[in-house]
FINUNU-746222 format. One record per residue (C-alpha): x, z, y. Coordinates in Angstrom, 2 decimals, decimal comma. Layout:
<marvos>
MARVO | east | up | north
MARVO | X | Z | Y
...
</marvos>
This chain:
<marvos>
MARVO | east | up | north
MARVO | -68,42 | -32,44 | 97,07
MARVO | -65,37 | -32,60 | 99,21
MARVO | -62,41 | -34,65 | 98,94
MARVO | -60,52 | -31,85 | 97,04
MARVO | -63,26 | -31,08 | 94,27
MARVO | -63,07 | -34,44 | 93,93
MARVO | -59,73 | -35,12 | 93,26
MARVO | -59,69 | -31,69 | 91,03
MARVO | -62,76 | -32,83 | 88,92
MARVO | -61,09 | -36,02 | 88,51
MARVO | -57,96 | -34,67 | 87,23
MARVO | -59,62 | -32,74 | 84,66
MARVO | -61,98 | -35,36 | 83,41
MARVO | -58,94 | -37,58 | 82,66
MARVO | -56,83 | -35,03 | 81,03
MARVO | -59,77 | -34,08 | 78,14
MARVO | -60,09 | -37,43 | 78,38
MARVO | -56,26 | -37,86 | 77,10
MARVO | -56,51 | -34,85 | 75,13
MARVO | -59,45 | -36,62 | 73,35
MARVO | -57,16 | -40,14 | 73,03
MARVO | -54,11 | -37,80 | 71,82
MARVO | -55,89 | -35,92 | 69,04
MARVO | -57,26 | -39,10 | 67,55
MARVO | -54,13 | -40,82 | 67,55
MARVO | -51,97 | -38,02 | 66,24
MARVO | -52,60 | -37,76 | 62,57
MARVO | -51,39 | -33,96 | 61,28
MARVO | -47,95 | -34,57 | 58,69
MARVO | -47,40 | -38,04 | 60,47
MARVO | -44,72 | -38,59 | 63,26
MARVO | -42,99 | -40,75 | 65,53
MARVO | -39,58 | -41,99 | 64,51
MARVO | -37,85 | -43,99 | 67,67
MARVO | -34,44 | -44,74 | 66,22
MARVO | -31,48 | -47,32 | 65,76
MARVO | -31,02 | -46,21 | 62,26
MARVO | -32,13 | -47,63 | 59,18
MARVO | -31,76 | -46,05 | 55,53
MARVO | -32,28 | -47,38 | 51,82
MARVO | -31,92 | -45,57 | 48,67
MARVO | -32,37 | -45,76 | 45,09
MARVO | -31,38 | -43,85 | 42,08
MARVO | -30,71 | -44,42 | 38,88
MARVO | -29,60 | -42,72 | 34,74
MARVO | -26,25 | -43,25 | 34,33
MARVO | -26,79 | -41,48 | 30,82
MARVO | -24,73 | -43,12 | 28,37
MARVO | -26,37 | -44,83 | 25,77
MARVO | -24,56 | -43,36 | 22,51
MARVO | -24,23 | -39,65 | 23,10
MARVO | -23,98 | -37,75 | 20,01
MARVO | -20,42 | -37,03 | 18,84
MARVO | -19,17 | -38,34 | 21,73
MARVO | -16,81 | -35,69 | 23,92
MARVO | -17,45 | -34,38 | 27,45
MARVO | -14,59 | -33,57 | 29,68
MARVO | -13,84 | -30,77 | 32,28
MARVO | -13,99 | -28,41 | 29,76
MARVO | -13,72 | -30,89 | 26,85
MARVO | -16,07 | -30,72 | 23,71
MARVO | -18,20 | -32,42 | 21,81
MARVO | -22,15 | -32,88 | 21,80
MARVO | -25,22 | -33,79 | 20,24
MARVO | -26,89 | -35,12 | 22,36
MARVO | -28,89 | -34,96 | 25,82
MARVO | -30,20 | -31,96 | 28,05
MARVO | -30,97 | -33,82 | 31,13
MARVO | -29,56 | -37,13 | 32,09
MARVO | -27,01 | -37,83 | 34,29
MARVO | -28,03 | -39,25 | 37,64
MARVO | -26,17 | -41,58 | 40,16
MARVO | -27,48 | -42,17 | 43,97
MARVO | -26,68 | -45,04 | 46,21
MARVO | -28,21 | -43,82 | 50,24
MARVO | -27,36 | -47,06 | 52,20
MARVO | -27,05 | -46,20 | 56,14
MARVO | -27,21 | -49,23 | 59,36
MARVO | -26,89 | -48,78 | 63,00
MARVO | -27,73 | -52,10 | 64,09
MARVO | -24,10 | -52,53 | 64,26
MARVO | -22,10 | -50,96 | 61,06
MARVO | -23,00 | -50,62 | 57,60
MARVO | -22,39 | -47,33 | 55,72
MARVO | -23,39 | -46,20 | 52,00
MARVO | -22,78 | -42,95 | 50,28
MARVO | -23,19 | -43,05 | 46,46
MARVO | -23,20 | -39,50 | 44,68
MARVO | -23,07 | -39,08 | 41,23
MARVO | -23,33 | -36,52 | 38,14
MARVO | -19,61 | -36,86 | 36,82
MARVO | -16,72 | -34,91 | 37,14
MARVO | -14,87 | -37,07 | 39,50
MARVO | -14,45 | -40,29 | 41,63
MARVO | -12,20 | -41,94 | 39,69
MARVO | -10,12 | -44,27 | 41,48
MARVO | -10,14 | -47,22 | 38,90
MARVO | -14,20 | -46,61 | 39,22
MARVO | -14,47 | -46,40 | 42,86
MARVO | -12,66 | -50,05 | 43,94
MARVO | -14,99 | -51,17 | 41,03
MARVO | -18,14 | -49,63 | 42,42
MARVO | -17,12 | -50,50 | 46,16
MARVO | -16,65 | -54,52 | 45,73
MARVO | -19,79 | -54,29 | 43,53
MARVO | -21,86 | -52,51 | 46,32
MARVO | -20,29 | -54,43 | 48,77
MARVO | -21,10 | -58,23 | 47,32
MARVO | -24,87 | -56,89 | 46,53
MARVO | -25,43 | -55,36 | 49,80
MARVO | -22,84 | -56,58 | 52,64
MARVO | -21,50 | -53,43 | 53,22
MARVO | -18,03 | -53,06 | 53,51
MARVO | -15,68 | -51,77 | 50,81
MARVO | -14,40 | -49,44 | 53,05
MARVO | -16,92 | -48,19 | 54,26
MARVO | -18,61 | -46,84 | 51,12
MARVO | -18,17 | -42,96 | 49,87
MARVO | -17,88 | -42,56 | 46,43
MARVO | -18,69 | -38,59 | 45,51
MARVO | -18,64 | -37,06 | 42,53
MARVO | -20,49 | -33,42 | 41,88
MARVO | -17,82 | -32,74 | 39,38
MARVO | -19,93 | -32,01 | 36,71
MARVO | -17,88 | -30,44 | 33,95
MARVO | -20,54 | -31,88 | 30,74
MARVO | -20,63 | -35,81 | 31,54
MARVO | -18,49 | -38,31 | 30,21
MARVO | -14,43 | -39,59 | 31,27
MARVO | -14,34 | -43,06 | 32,53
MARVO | -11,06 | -44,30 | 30,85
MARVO | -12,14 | -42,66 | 27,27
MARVO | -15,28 | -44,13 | 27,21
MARVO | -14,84 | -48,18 | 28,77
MARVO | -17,88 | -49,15 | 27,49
MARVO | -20,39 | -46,57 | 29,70
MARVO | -17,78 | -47,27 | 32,15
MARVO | -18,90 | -50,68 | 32,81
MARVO | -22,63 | -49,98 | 31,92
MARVO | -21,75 | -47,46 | 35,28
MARVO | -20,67 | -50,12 | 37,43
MARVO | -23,73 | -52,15 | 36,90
MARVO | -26,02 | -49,42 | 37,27
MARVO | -24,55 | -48,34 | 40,80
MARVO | -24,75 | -52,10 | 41,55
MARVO | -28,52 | -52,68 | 40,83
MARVO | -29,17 | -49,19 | 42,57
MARVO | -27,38 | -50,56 | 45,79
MARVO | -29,28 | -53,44 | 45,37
MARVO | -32,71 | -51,45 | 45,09
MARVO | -31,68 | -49,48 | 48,56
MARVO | -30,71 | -52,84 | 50,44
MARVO | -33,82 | -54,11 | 49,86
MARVO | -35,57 | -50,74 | 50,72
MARVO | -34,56 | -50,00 | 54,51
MARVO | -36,45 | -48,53 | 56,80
MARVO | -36,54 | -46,98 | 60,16
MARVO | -35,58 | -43,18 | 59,78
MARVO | -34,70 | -40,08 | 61,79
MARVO | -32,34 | -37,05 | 60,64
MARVO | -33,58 | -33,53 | 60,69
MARVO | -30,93 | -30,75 | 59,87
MARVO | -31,34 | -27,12 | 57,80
MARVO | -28,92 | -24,76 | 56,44
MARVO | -29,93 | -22,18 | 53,29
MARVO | -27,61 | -19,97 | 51,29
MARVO | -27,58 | -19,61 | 47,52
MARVO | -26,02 | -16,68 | 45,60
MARVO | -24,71 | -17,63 | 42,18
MARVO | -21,33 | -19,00 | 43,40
MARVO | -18,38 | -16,05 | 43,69
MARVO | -14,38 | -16,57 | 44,10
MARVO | -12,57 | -16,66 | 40,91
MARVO | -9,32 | -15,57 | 41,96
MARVO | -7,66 | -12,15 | 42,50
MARVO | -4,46 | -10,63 | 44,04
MARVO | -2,96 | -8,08 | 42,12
MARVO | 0,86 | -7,11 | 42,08
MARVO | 1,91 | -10,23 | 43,97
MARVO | 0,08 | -12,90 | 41,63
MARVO | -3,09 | -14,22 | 41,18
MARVO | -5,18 | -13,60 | 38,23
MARVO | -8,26 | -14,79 | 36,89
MARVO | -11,17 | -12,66 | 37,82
MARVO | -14,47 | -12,83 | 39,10
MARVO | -14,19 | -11,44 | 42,58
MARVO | -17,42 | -10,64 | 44,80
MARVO | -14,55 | -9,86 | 47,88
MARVO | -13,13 | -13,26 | 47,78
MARVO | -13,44 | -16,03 | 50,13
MARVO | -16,50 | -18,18 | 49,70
MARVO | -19,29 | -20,30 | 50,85
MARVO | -22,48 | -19,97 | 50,16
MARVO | -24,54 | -22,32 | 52,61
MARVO | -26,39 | -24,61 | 51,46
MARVO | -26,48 | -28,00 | 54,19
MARVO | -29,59 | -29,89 | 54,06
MARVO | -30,04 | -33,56 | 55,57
MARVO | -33,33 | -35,31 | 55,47
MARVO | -33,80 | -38,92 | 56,49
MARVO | -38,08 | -39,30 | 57,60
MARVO | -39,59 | -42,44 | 58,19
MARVO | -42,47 | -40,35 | 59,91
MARVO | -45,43 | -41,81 | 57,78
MARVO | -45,88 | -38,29 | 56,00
MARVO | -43,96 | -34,95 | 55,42
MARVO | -42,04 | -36,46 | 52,82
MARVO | -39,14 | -37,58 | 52,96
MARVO | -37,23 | -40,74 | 52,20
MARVO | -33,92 | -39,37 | 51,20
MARVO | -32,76 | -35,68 | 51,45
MARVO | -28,68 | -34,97 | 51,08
MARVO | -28,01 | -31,34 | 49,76
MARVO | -24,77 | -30,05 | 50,11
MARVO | -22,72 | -26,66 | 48,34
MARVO | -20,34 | -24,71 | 46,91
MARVO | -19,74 | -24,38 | 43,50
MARVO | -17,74 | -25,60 | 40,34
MARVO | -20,88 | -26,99 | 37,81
MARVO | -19,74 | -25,72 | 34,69
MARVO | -22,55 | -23,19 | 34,08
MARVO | -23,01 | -25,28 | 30,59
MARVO | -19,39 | -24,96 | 29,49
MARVO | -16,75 | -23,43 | 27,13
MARVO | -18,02 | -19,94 | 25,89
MARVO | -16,42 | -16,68 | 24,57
MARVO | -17,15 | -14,62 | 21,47
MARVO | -19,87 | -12,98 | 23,73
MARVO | -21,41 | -16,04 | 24,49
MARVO | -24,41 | -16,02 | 22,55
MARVO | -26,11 | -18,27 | 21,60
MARVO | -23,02 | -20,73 | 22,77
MARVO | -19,47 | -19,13 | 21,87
MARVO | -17,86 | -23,02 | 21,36
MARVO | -19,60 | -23,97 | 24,32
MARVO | -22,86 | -25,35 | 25,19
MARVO | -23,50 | -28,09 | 22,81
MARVO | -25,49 | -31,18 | 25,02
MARVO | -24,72 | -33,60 | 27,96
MARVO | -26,18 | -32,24 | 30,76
MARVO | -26,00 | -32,81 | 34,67
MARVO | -25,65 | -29,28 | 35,18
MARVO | -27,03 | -26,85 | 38,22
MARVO | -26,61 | -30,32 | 40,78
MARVO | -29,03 | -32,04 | 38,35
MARVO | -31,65 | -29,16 | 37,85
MARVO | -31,59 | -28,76 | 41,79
MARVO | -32,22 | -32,40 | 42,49
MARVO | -34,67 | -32,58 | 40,25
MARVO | -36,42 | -29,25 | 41,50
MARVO | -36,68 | -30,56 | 44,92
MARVO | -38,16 | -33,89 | 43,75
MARVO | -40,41 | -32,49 | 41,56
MARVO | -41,96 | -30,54 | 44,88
MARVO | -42,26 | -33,60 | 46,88
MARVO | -44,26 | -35,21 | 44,05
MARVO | -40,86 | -38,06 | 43,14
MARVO | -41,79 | -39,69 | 46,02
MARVO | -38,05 | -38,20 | 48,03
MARVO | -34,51 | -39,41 | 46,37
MARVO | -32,14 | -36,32 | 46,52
MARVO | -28,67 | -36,78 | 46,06
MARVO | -25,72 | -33,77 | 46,01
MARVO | -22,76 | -33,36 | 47,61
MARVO | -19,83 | -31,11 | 46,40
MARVO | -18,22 | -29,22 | 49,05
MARVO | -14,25 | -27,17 | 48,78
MARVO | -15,19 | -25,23 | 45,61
MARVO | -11,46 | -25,32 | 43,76
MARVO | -11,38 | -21,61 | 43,33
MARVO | -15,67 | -21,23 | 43,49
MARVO | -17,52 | -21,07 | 40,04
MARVO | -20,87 | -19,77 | 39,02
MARVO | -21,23 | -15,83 | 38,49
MARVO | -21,40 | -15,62 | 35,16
MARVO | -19,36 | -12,81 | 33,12
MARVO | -17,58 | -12,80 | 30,21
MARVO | -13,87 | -13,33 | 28,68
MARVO | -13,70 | -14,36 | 31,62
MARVO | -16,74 | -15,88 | 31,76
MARVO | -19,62 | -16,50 | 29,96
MARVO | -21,51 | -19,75 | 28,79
MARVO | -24,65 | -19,83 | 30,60
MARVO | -28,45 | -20,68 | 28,38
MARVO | -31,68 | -21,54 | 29,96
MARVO | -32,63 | -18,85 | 32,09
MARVO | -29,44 | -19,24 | 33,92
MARVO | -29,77 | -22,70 | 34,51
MARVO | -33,36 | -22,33 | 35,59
MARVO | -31,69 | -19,52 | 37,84
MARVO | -29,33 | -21,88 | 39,51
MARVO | -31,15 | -24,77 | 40,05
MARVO | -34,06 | -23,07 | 41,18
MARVO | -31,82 | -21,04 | 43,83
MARVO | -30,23 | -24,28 | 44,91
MARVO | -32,91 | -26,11 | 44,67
MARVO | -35,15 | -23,25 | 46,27
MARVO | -32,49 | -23,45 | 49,67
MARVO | -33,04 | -27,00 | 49,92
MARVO | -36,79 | -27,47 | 50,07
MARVO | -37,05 | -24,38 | 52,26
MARVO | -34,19 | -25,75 | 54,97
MARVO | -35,96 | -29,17 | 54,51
MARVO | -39,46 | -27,72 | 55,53
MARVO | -37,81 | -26,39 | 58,04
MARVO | -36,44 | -29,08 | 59,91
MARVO | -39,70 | -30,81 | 59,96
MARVO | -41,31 | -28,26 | 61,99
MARVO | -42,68 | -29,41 | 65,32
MARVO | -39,73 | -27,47 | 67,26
MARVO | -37,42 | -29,01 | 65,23
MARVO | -38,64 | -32,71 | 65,69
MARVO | -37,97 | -32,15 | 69,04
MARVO | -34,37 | -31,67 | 68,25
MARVO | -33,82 | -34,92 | 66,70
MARVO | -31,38 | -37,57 | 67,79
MARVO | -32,84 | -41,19 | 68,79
MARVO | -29,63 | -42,94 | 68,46
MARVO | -27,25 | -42,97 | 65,38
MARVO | -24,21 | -44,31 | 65,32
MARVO | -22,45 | -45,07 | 62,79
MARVO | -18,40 | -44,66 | 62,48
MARVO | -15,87 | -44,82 | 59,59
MARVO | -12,27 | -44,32 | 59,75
MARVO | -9,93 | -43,69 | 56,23
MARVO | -6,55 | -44,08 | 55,15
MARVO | -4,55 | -43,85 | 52,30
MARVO | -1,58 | -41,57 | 52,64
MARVO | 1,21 | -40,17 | 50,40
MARVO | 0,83 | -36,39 | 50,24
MARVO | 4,61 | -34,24 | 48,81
MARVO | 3,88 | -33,92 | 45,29
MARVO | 5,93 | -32,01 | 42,42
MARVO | 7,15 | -35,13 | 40,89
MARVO | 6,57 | -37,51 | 44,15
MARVO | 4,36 | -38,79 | 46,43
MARVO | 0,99 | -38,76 | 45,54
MARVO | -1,55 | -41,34 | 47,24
MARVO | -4,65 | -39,71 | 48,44
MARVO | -7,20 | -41,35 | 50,57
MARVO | -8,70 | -39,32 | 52,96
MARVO | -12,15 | -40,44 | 55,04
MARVO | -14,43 | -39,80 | 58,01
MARVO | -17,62 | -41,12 | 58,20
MARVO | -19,89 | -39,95 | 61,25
MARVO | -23,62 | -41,24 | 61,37
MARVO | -24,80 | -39,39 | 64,85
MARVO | -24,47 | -35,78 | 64,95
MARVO | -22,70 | -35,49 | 61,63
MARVO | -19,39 | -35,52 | 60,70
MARVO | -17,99 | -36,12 | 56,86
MARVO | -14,60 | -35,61 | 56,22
MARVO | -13,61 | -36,33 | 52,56
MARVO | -11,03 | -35,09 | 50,16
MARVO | -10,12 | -37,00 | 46,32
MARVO | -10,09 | -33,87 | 44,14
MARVO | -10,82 | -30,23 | 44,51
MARVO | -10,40 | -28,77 | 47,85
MARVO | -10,14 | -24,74 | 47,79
MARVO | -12,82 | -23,27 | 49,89
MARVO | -10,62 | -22,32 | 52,25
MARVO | -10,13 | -25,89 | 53,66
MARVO | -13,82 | -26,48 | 54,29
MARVO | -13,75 | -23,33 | 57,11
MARVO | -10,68 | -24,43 | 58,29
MARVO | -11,53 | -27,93 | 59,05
MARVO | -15,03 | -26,40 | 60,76
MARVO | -13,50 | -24,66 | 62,57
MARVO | -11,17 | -27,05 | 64,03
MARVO | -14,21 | -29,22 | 64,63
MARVO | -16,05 | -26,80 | 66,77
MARVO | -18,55 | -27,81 | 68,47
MARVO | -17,62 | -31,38 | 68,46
MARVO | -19,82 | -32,45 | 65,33
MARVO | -21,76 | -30,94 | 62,81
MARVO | -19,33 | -31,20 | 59,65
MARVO | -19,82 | -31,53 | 56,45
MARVO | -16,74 | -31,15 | 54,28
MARVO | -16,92 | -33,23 | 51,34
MARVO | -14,27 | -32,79 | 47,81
MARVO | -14,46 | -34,78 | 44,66
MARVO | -14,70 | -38,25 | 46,82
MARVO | -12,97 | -41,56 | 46,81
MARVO | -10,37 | -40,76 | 43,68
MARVO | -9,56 | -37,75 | 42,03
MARVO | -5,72 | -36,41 | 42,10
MARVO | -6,87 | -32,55 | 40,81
MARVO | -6,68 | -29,81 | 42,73
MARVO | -5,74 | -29,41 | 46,47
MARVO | -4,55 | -25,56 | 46,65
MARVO | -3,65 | -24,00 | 49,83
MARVO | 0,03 | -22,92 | 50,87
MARVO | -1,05 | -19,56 | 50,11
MARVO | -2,55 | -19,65 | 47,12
MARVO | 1,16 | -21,38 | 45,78
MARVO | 2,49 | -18,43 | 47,28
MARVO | 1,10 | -16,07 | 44,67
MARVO | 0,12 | -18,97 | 41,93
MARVO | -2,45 | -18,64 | 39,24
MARVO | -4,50 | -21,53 | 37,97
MARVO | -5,51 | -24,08 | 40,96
MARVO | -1,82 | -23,85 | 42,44
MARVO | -0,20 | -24,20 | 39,17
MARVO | -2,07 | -27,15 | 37,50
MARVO | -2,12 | -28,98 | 41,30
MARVO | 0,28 | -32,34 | 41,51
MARVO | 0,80 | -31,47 | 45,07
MARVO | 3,70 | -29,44 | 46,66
MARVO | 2,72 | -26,35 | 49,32
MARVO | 3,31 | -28,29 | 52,20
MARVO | 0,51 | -30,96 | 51,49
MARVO | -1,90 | -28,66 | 53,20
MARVO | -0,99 | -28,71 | 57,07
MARVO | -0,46 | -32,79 | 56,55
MARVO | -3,99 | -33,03 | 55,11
MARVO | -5,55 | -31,02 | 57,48
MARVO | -3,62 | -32,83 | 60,50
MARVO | -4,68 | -36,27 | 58,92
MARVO | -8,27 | -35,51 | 58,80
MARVO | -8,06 | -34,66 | 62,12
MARVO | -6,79 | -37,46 | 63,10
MARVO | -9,24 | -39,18 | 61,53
MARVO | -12,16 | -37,35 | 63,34
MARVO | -10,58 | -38,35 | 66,15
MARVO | -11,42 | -41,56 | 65,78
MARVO | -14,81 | -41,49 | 64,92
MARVO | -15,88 | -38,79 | 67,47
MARVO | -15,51 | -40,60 | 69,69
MARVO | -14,36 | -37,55 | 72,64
MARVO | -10,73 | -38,47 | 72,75
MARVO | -9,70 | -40,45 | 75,14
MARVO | -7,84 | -43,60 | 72,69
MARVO | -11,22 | -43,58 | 70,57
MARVO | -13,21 | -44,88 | 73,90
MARVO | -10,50 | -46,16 | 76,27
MARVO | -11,65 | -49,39 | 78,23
MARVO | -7,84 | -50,67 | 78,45
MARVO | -7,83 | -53,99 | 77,29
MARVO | -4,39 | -52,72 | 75,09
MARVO | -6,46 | -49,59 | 73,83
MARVO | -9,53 | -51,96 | 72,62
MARVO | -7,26 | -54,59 | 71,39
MARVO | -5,48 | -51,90 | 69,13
MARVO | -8,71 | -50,40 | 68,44
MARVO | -10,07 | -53,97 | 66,80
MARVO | -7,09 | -54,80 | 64,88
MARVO | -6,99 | -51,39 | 63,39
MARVO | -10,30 | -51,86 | 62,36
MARVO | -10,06 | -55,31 | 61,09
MARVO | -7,67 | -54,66 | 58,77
MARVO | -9,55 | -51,71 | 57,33
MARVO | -12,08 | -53,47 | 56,46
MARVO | -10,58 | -56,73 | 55,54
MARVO | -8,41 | -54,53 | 53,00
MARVO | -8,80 | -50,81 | 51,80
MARVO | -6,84 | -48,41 | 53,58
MARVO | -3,22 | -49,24 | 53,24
MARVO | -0,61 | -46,57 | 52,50
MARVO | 0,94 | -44,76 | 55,26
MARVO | 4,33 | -42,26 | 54,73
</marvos>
């Protein structure tokens, strides 16, 4: 055998011989994570514990009792560097009393900084208010406490895989005609229905440890009626979590309860379900089962998705993790009104938040604006609740959202400017965010400092 058989044999002997190595040590549904970040996260019922007789609000009534229960999530996030937590929950909003309650509680369980905890509501329109009922109201605090506490002492190394779906039971419920806006179910109207899937893996098995679902819709499926509401005309007559809650718990049911799934609401002001009526319909079972099962149906296919070998490949092996918010005072009809605004960026992916309900035209405008700089994920319903946030079109022609909004027309272009602003800053691409200058970096810490020393102070 000559020197070149040699060598060739060789060669080939040790590559089976790796082949042979490889296919023992890769076990099929396992996979390596290699990452900075770590995740925790625990849910927990944040049913009240006296329901019948008691009222819902949204679309106020009162109930007997229970459907499904209410659900709260607390997904605590670490770089090696800077703490983050999102906490989502089955209520109608992020009330602001509630959220400096829940953010010094998270923060003395779990070290993570006041401000730089989300607080996100689904905006479920058949859960409890927090100032008419004080009593579940602190139960609520000390549930989202012992739930941070569960995820703190839960971390774990994880990666983040990525999946969009689309559902089809949200439509526009506005309409143009003669100059004014109407209410109407409208199949041509702006809307979005993507569904944005995150999934944090630890790689021991196709499971995963947390999955984040994002859409767009009002959930008031389960809400007032008409006379051809049958078998609900007053309204459907039980606490319930709504389509968020049946999709969460579809997708855990497939993964066995061994994932925590926790919803985000995105700009769905003028987006409701598709359900027709006088104007609309209360919805019974099969619509329910329709909706969470479509939702929920998006999720675990995106999900699967992103776990595919291809995808894997895709995924980032270093997360950081950077939060930036402020307080402002937006023009309001009878003054300022203080909104706190937020960007939270954890790798890749880019959260901007609004306190109340964004129209779904603010969610495309912001993506757009964001381009290819981050994946975004535009958030509503988080960190207070001031109502709705209508466009300066929609004022222009009026109609519900516009009308029953505190803010003036002109709050739009400062919102949208501020959050931009803010992704600025945690981007990192513009030049002040990464600037060596000793005056850049010295400005850069005390800004910081403050922010977390204090919440967000009000700025003009």
């Amino acid at each position: 055998m000559n020197r070149t058989h040699f060598l060739q044999s060789a060669a080939l002997l040790c590559g089976l011989f790796l082949q042979t190595v490889s296919a023992e040590e890769i076990k099929d549904g396992e996979f390596a994570v290699t990452s900075n970040l770590r995740a925790g996260v625990a849910k927990v019922d944040i049913t009240p514990t006296e329901v019948a007789g008691s009222y819902v609000i949204g679309h106020r009534r009162q109930v007997t009792g229970v459907r499904d229960p209410l659900r709260a999530g607390v997904l605590i996030l670490d770089d090696g560097e800077t703490k983050a937590a999102i906490v989502t929950m089955d209520t109608i909003g992020a009330w602001e009393d509630m959220v400096k309650s829940a953010r010094q509680s998270i923060e003395k369980e779990t070290g993570v900084p006041a401000a730089n905890i989300m607080v996100s509501a689904s905006h479920n329109h058949s859960g409890p208010g927090y100032m008419e009922n004080l009593r579940w109201a602190s139960e609520l605090i000390k549930k989202l406490s012992a739930a941070a506490r569960e995820a703190a002492a839960n971390m774990r190394t994880v990666n983040m895989g990525y999946g969009e779906d689309r559902i089809n039971f949200g439509i526009n419920r506005r309409k143009t005609i003669d100059g004014r806006a109407v209410v109407r179910l409208n199949p041509e109207g702006l809307n979005d229905p993507r569904v944005k899937v995150l999934r944090f893996d630890d790689g021991k098995s196709l499971t995963p440890v947390a999955v984040l679902m994002h859409a767009v819709c009002h959930p008031c499926f389960f809400t007032w009626g008409d006379k051809g509401s049958l078998p609900y005309p007053k309204g459907y007559p039980k606490m319930t979590a709504d389509f968020p809650g049946e999709a969460q718990s579809f997708v855990e049911m497939i993964y066995g309860q061994k994932t925590s799934v926790l919803f985000m609401q995105g700009c769905a002001g003028d987006i409701r379900p598709n359900l027709p009526g006088y104007p609309y319909r209360c919805a019974d079972e099969a619509d329910i089962q329709w909706a969470g099962r479509d939702l929920g149906g998006a999720v675990a296919r995106a999900a699967a998705w992103s776990v595919t070998r291809e995808q894997l490949r895709k995924r980032e092996s270093f997360y950081q993790i950077r939060v930036a918010s402020e307080v402002i005072d937006l023009p309001g009809k009878e003054g300022p009104v203080a909104s706190e605004l937020m960007a939270m960026k954890v790798g890749p992916f880019l959260f901007l938040t609004m306190p109340g309900e964004p129209m779904v035209e603010y969610g495309f405008k912001l993506e757009k604006a964001i381009a290819d700089r981050a994946i975004p994920i535009i958030v509503g319903y988080s960190n207070g609740n001031i109502g709705y946030i209508a466009t300066e079109d929609a004022h222009k022609v009026g109609g519900y959202e516009p009308n029953l909004s505190k803010l003036k027309p002109e709050a739009e272009p400062i919102i949208l400017k501020q959050l931009g602003m803010l992704a600025d800053r945690v981007v990192g691409d513009v030049f002040a965010s990464f600037s060596k200058h000793p005056k850049d970096v010295e400005k850069r810490e005390a800004e910081e400092k403050a922010r977390l020393q204090s919440l967000p102070v009000v700025k003009p």
